[in-house]
N, C-alpha and C positions, 0 to 999 in steps of 0.2 A: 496504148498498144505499142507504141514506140518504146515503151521501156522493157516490153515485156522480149521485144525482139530483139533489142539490143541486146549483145553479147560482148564477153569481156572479152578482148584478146587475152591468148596466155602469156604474154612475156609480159604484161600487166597485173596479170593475176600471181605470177611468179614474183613481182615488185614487191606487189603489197604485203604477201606471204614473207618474203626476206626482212621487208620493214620494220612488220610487227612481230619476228623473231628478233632481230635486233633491237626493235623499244624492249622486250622481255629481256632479254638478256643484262641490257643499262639498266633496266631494274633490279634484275639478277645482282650486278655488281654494286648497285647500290646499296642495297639492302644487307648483302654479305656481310660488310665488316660490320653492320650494326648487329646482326645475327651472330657473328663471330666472336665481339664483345659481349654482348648478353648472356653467352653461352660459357665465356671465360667466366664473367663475372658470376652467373650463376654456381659455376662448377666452384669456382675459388671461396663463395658464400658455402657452398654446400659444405667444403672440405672445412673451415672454421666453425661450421655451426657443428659439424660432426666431431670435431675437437673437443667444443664447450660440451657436447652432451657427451663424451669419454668423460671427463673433468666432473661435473654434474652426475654420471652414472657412480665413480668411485665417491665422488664425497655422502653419496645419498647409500651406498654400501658400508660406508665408515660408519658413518650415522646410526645404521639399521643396528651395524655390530652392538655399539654402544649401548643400543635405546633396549638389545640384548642382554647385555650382559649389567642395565643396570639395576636390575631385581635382585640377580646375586652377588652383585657387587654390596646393594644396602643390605642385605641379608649378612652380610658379613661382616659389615661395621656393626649392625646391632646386635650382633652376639658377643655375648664378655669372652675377650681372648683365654681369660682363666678355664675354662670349658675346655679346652682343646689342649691338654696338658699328653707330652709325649711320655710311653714309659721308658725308663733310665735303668740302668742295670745298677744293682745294687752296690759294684765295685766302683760305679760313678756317684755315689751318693755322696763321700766326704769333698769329692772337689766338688761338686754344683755347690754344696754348703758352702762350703771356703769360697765360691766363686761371687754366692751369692753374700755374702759378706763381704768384700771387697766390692760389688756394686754399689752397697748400702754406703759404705764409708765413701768411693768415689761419687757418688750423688750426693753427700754430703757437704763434699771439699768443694765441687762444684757449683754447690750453691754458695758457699759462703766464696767463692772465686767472683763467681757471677754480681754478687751483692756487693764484695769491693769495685768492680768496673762499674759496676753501675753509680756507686756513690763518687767517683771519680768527675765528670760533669761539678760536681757538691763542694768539692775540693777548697777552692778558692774562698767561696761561702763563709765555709765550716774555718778557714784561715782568718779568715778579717773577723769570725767571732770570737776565735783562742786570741786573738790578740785584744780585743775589748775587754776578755773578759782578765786576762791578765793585769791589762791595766789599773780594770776595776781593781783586781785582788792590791796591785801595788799601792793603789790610793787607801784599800781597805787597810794595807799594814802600818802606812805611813799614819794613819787614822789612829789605830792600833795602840804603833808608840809614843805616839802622842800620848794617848788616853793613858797608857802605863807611866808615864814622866808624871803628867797630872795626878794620879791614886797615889803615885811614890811618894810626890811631893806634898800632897793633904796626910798622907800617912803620917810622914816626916813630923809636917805643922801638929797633928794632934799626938803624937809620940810629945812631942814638947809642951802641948796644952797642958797634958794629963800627967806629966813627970813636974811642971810646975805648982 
C-alpha cells in the first residue's frame, strides 16, 4: 500500500525524463559516426560496384555483337571469294589484263626475293662447302696431272719399247 501511495514528485520525474533523453542522445552520437561510415561505405561500394556492372554491361554487349555477327562472318570465309566477281566495263578489260599480268610476274619475283632471304640464314653453310669442295676439286686436278705426267711418261716408255 505504501507504494501504491507514494507519488513521484515532479521535478523528479522531470530528472529522470531529462536523463534518459540525454543517455538517448550519447547513444544518438555514438552510433552516428558508425551510421555515418556505413552509409559512406556502403554508398562508396555501391558507386564501384555500379562501375564494374557499366564495364561488365559493355563487354557482355561486345561480346553479344560478336557471337552476332559470327555466323556471317564464317559464312564468308567459306565462300570461294572467285563467286563474287564485280562486272568491269569492257574499256577496262585490257588494263585488268595487263594488271593482271604484272601481278603474276610480281608474285613471281617475290617469291624468288622471299627464297633468297630466306636462304640467307644458309649462307655461311653453303660458304664452308664451296670451299671443301673447291679444295676437293684442286686436289682432284693436282691428282689429274699427276695422272697425265704418268700416261705421258709410260706413253713415252712404250713409244720406245715398240720403235725398238
Amino acid at each position: 500500500t505504501l507504494d501504491l501511495t507514494r507519488r513521484e514528485t515532479p521535478c523528479f520525474v522531470k530528472f529522470s525524463e531529462m536523463e534518459k533523453m540525454a543517455n538517448m542522445q550519447a547513444e544518438i552520437n555514438e552510433v552516428q559516426p558508425l551510421l555515418f561510415s556505413v552509409t559512406i561505405g556502403s554508398t562508396l561500394q555501391f558507386y564501384f560496384i555500379g562501375k564494374k556492372y557499366e564495364i561488365l554491361q559493355d563487354m557482355s554487349s561486345h561480346l553479344e555483337a560478336i557471337l552476332k555477327e559470327k555466323t556471317a562472318l564464317r559464312k564468308k570465309l567459306i565462300k570461294p571469294r572467285c563467286q563474287e566477281s564485280l562486272p568491269i566495263d569492257a574499256t577496262f578489260h585490257k588494263c585488268i589484263v595487263e594488271m593482271l599480268t604484272e601481278a603474276v610476274t610480281f608474285t613471281e619475283k617475290l617469291e624468288s626475293h622471299l627464297q633468297s632471304v630466306r636462304s640467307i640464314p644458309q649462307v655461311p653453310n653453303m660458304m664452308k662447302n664451296m670451299d671443301t669442295a673447291l679444295t676437293k676439286t684442286e686436289v682432284f686436278v693436282m691428282e689429274l696431272e699427276e695422272l697425265t705426267e704418268q700416261i705421258l711418261k709410260w706413253r713415252q716408255l712404250q713409244k720406245e719399247v715398240y720403235s725398238d
